[in-house]
C-alpha atoms as one frame of an Amber mdcrd trajectory, in Angstrom:
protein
 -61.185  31.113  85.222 -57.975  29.249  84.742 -55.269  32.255  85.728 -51.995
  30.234  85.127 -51.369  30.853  81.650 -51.594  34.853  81.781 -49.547  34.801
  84.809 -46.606  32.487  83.692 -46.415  34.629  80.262 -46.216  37.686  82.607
 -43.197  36.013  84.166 -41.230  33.998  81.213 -42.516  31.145  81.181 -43.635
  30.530  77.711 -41.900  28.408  75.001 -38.347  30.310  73.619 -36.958  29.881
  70.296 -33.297  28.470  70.372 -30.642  30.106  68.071 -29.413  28.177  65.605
 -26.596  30.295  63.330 -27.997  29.329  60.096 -31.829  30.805  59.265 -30.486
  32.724  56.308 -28.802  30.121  54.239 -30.055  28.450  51.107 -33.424  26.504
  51.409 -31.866  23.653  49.394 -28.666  22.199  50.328 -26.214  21.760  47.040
 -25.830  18.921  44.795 -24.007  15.823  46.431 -24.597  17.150  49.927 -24.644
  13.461  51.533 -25.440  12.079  55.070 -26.152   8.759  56.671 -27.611   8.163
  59.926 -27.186   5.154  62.000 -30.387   4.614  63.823 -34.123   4.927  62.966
 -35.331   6.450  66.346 -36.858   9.700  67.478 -33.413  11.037  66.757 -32.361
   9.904  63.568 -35.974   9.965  61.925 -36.035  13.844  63.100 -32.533  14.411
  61.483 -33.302  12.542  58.550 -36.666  14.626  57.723 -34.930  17.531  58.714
 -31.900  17.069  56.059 -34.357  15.140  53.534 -36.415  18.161  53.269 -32.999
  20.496  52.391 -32.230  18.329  49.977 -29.559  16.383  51.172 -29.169  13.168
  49.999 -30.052  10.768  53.128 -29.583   7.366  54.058 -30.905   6.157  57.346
 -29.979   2.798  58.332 -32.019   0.989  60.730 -30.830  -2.723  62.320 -34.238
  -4.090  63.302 -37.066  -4.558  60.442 -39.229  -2.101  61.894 -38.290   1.598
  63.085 -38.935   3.293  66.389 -36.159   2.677  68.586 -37.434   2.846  72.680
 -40.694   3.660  70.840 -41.153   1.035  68.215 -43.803  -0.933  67.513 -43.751
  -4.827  65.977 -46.640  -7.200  64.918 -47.303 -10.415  66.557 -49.800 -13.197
  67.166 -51.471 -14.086  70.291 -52.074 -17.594  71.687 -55.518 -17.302  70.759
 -54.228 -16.046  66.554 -55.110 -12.979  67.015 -52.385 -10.115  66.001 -51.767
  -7.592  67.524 -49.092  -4.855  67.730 -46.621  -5.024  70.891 -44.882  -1.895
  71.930 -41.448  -1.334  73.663 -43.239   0.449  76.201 -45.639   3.486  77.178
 -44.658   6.849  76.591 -46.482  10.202  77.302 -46.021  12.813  74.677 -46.447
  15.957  76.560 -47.249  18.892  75.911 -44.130  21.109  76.022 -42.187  18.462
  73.289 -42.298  20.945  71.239 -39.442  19.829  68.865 -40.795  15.789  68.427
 -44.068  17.391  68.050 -43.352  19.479  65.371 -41.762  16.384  63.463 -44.777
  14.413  63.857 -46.735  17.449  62.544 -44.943  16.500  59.203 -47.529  13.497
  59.234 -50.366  15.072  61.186 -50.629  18.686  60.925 -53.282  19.078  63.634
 -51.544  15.562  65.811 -55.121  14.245  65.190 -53.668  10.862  66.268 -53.213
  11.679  70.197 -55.899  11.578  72.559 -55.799  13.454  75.724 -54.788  11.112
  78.866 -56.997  11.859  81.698 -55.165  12.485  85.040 -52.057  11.332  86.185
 -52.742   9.852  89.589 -49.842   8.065  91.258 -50.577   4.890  93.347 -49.020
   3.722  96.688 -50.105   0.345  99.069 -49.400   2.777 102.036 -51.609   5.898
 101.049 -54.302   7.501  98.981 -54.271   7.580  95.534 -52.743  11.298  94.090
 -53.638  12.879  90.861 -51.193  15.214  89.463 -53.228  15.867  86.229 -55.392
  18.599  87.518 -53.376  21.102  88.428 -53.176  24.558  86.773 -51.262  24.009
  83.853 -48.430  26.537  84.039 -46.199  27.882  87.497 -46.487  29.121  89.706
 -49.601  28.521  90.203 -49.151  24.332  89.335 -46.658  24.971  92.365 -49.271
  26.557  94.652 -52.086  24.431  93.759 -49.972  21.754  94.823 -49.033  22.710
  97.985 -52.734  23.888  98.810 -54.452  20.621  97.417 -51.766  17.985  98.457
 -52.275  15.626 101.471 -48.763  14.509 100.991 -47.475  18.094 101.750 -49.553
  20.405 103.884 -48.519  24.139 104.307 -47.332  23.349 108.111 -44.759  20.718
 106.393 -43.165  23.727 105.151 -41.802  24.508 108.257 -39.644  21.279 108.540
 -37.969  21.507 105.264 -34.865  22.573 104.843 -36.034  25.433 102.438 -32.108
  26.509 101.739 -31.670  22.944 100.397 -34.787  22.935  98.601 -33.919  26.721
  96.837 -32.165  24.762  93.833 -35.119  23.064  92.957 -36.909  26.103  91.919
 -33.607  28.009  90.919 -32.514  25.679  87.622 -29.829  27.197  86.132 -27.879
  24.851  83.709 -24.374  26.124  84.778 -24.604  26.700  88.169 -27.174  23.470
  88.957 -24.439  21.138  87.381 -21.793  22.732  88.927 -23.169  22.629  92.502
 -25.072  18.989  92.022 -23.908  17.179  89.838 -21.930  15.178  91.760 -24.737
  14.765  94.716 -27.008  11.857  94.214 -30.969  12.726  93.859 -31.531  10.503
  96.755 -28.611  12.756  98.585 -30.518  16.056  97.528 -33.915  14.279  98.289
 -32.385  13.619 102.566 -31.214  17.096 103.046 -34.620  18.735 101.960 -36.366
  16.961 105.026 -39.670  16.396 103.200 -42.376  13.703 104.899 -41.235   9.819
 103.881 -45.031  10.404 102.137 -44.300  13.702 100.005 -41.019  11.941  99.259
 -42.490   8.879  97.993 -45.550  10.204  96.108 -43.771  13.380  94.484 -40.174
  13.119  94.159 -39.382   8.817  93.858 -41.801   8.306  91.766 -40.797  11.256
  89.401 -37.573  10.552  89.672 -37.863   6.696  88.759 -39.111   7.859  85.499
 -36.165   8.712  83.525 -35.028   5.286  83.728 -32.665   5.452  86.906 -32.227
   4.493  90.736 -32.442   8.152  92.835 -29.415   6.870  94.909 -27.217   6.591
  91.212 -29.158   9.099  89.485 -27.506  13.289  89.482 -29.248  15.445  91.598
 -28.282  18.081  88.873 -30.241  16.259  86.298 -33.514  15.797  88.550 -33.247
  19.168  89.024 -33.153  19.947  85.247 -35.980  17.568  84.766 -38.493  18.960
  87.939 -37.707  22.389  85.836 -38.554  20.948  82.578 -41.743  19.111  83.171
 -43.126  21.368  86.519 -41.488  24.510  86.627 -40.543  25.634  83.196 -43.162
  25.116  80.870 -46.758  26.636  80.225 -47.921  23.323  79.137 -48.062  21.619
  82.859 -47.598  17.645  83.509 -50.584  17.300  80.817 -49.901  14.462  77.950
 -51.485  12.808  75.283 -50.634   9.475  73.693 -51.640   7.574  70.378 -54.916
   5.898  69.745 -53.053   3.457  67.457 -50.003   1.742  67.700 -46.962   3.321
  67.309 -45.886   1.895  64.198 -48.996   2.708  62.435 -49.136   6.083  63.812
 -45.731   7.174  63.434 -43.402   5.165  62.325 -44.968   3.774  58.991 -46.270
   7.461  58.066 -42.859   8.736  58.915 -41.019   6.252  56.955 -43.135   7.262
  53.548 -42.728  10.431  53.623 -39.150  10.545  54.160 -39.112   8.514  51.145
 -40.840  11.062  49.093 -38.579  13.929  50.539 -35.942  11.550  48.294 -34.207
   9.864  51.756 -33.577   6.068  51.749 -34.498   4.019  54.234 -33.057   0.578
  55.018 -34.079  -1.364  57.593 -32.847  -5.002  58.796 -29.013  -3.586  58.405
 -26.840  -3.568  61.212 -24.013  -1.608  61.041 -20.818  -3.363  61.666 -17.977
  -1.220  61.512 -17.298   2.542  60.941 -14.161   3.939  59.069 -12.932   6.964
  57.328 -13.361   7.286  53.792 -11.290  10.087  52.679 -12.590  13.459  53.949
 -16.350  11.534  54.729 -17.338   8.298  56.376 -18.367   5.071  55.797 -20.426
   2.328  57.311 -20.409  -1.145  56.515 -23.448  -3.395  57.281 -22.948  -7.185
  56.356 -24.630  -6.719  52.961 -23.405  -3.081  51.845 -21.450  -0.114  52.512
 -22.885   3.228  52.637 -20.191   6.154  52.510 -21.413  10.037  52.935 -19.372
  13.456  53.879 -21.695  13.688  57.262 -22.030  10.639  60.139 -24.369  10.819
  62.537 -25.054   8.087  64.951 -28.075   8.185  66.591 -28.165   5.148  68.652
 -28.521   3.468  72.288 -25.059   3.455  74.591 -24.426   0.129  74.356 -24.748
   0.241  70.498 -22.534   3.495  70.417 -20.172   1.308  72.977 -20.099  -1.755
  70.633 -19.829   0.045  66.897 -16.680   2.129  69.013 -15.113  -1.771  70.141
 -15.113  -2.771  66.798 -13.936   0.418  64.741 -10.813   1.604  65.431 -11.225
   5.049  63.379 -14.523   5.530  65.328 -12.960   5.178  69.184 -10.235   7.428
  68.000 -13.112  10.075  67.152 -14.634   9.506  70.373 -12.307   9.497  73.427
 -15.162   9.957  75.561 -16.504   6.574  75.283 -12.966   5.185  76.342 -14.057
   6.783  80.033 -16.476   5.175  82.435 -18.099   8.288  82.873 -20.291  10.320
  80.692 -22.578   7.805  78.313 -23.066   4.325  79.563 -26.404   2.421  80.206
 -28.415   2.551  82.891 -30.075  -0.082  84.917 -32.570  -3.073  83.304 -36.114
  -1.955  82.305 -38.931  -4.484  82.418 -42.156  -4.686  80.688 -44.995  -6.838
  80.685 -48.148  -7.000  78.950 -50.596  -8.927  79.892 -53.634 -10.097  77.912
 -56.177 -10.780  80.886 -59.614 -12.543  80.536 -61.205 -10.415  82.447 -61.359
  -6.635  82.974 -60.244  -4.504  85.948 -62.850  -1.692  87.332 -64.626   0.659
  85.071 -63.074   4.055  87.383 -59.539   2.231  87.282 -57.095   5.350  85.590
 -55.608   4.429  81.487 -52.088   5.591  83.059 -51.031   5.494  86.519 -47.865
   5.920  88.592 -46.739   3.646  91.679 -45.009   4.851  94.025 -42.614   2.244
  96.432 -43.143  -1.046  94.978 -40.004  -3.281  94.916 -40.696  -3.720  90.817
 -43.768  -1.912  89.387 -43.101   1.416  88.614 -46.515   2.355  86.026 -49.945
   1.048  84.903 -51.010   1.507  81.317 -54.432   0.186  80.239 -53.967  -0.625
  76.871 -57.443  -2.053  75.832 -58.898   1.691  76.702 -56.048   3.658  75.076
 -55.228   1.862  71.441 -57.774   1.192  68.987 -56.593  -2.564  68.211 -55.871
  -4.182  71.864 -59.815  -2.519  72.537 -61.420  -4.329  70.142 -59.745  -7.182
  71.313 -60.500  -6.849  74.865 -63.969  -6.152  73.606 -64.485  -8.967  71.795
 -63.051 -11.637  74.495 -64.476  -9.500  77.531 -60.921  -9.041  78.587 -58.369
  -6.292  79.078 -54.534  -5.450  77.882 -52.646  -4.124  80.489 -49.419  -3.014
  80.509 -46.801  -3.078  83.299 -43.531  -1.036  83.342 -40.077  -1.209  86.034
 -38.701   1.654  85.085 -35.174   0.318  86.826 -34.872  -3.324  88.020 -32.513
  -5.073  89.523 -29.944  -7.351  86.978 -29.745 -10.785  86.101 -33.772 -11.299
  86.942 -35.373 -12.999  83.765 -38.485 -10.940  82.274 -41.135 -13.220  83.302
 -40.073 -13.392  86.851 -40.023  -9.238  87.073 -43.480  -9.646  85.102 -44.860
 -12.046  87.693 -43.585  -9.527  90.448 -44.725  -6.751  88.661 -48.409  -9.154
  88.662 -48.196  -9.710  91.965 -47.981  -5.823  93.044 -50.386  -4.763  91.013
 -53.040  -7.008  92.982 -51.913  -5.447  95.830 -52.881  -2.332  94.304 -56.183
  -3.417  92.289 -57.376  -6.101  94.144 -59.515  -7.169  91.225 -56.475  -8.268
  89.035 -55.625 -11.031  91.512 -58.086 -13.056  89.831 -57.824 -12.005  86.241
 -57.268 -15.502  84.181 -53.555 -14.607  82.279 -54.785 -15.447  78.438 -51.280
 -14.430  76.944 -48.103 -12.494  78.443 -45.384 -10.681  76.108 -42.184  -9.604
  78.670 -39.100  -7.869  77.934 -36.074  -7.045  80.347 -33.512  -4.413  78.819
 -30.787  -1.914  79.379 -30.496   0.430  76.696 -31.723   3.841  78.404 -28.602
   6.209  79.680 -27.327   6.732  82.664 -27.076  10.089  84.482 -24.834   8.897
  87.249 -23.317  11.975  89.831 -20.319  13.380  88.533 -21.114  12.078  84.827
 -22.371  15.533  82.889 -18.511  16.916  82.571 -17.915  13.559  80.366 -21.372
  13.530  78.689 -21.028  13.421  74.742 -22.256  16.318  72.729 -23.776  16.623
  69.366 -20.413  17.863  68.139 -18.079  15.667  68.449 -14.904  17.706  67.495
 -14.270  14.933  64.659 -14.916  16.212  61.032 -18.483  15.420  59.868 -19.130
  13.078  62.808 -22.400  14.065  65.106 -24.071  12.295  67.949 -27.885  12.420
  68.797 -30.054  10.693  71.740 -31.842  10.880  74.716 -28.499  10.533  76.399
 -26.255  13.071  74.822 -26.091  16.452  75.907 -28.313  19.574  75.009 -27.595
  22.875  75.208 -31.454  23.323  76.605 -33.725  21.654  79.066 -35.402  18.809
  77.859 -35.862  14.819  78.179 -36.751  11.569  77.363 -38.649  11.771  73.661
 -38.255  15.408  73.425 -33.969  15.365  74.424 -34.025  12.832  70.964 -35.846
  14.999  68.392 -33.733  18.398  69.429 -30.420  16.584  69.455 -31.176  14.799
  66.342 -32.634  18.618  65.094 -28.862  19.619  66.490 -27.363  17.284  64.599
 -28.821  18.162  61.360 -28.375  21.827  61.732 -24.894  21.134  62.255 -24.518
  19.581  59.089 -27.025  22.035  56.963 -24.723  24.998  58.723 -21.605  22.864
  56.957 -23.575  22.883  52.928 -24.572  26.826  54.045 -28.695  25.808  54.028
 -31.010  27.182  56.751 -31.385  25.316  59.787 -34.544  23.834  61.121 -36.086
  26.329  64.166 -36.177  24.281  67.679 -38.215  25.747  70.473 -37.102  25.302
  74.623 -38.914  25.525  77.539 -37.989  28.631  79.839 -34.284  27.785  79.922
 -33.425  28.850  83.602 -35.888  28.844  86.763 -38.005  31.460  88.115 -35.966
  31.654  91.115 -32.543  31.515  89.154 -31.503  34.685  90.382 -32.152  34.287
  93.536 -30.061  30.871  93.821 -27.579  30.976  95.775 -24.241  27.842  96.255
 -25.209  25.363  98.767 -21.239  24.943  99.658
């Protein structure tokens, strides 16, 4: 009998709904209420559904021909003329998104189109394999279980740690945890808690490496917020499901229709190029068009925000923030490589793993048993799609180099693969995820930005909840609509939160 669930709801943990100011305004938003959006991610696509349904009168610009953002999805044609869909990357939609999930419920009522992913076992050259995706699903008891099942943290470890250092970690507090570690590094926070080089490599680097930064430049305050958000705060536990299809034709293409029948329009193919003021509203100008509206909201990457700011004078005014090193830049590269092997790696081999302290390779996705399409390719050739992700690389190292590292590591790891004849190989090296450097939160942008009709939305700006990654998109770009249905006096859109301070918040105490 699984216990976790009726013990977290005895102590909070359970999902909390967020106040938003405006449940009792008009369902419809007037005539002429206007908006565009700049960006056709997880943040502007929830915004734009949000406002399309309210009746306001959307247009959601998108500069690439297909949408998706971090999480698109494009066609393409393999060496051997086959197409196939190639994706910016793997992403686990877990359980406790509860605001992305409930936009994707627009096209999916019952999210028919995920599929359970079976464990979550990291990988290390030095030690054991370590699954993760058995646990009890909700703390403490994920905590316990932990401890008691763990061979990279026994009980007499305990004893070693520096448990006053370690108190934040359970303690997650979103004033006092910035104030007090922000400006430590994760790796910093990581040295004074003592833990064995093997707990510290299998638990904490390798969750840390997943939000797209290096623990030694990444805030200790915002691990902390993230061990709360995906261990420690939520009934849903480190469980996740991901599509059967590719994302395009799962999400983005089902998305994209039925904001059009909500009445929004969507353009893709249409950088923006500058932003100005246009009387009391705002307009964007792409090289074929202007689009003016009373509400702005730019959901895009840093170095987008960074580059639309260079060029538009009225926009940099509005947004003194960006004029600071501190607060929204990029983070370090990503890489990722997928490789279209003629041959298949072992039949007990896990669809999604972790690694844990290789130079390059941070996960292992195994496409051809996860989507629909790249299986009944690897079917048909007796091959396999495989997928390999840096999470943070070094700069300046051309894709197919990291993706030949990335190779080479991954034989270390599956011996098997060392073989495997390479039949095709798509690689991409970018920097577009934020930064969460120490000492950057104080400067971090908010949905608001204190300019008239002008909202930001992203997986870097700032929410006034826990949450990350996929999930940090859809509630600031929720945010960001509410802020403008508030302005036309129509009800908001409900968002939901994770238990928004730990269980051990009051006990926390200043590490000073």
């Amino acid at each position: 009998m699984d216990l976790s669930r009726p013990v977290a709801r005895l102590l909070g943990v359970r999902p909390r709904l967020v106040p938003t100011g405006g449940a009792g305004g008009a369902s419809r938003a007037p005539d002429g209420a206007s908006a565009v959006v700049v960006g056709a991610g997880i943040a502007g696509v929830s915004a734009a559904v949000v406002l399309a349904e309210r009746g306001v009168r959307v247009t959601l610009l998108e500069s690439r021909r297909w949408l998706g953002g971090r999480l698109a999805a494009w066609p393409d044609r393999l060496a051997d003329g086959t197409p196939q869909m190639v994706e910016h990357g793997f992403h686990a939609f877990f359980r406790q998104y509860y605001n992305w999930r409930s936009i994707l419920r627009r096209i999916d009522p019952e999210l028919e189109f995920l599929r359970p992913v079976p464990g979550y076992p990291v990988l290390s050259a030095r030690w054991p394999a370590e699954e993760f995706g058995k646990l009890p699903a909700a703390p403490p008891l994920n905590l316990l279980a932990l401890l008691a099942r763990s061979p990279s943290l026994r009980l007499r470890d305990l004893r070693t740690m520096d448990r006053r250092a370690a108190l934040p970690l359970l303690a997650y507090d979103p004033e006092r945890t910035f104030a007090e570690l922000d400006t430590t590094s994760a790796a910093e926070l990581l040295d004074s808690l003592r833990l064995p080089d093997r707990a510290r490599a299998m638990l904490f680097e390798v969750f840390s490496h997943s939000f797209f930064n290096v623990e030694t430049d990444y805030s200790a305050a915002e691990m902390t917020a993230n061990f709360h958000f995906y261990l420690l705060g939520n009934p849903e536990g480190l469980a996740f499901d991901a599509p059967y299809r590719d994302y395009d034709t799962a999400i983005w293409q089902p998305l994209a229709r039925y904001l059009e029948t909500c009445g929004a329009r969507v353009v893709t193919g249409a950088p923006v190029l500058t932003v100005d003021r246009d009387g009391a509203g705002w307009r964007v100008r792409t090289a074929d068009s202007g689009y003016a509206a009373a509400h702005l909201l730019l959901a895009v990457d840093p170095p987008a925000l960074a580059g639309l700011a260079g060029a538009s004078p009225a926009l940099a005014a509005a947004l003194p923030a960006l004029a600071r090193p501190a607060g929204f830049a990029a983070g370090p590269p990503y890489a990722v490589a997928r490789y279209w092997f003629g041959g298949d790696v072992r039949r007990d081999r896990p669809i999604f793993a972790g690694v844990s302290r290789q130079s390059t390779l941070d996960s292992v996705t195994l496409y051809h048993r996860l989507e629909s399409e790249a299986g009944r390719w690897a079917r048909r050739v007796g091959g396999s799609v495989v997928e390999l992700h840096a999470y943070a690389c070094a700069p300046g190292v051309p894709a197919g180099e990291l993706a030949e590292r990335m190779r080479r590591e991954l034989a270390g790891l599956w011996p098997e693969t060392a073989d495997l004849p390479v039949l095709d190989l798509r690689a991409r090296v970018e920097a577009q995820a934020p930064a969460f450097r120490p000492g950057d939160h104080p400067g971090r942008p908010s949905v608001r930005t204190g300019a008239d009709g002008l909202y930001l939305a992203g997986d870097g700006i700032a929410a006034p909840f826990p949450s990350a990654l996929m999930e940090r998109s859809a509630a600031t770009g929720i945010l960001a609509a509410n802020e403008i249905l508030r302005a036309y006096g129509t009800a908001t859109e409900p968002l939901r939160s994770v238990r928004p301070r730990g269980l051990l918040a009051d006990r926390g105490s200043s590490r000073g």
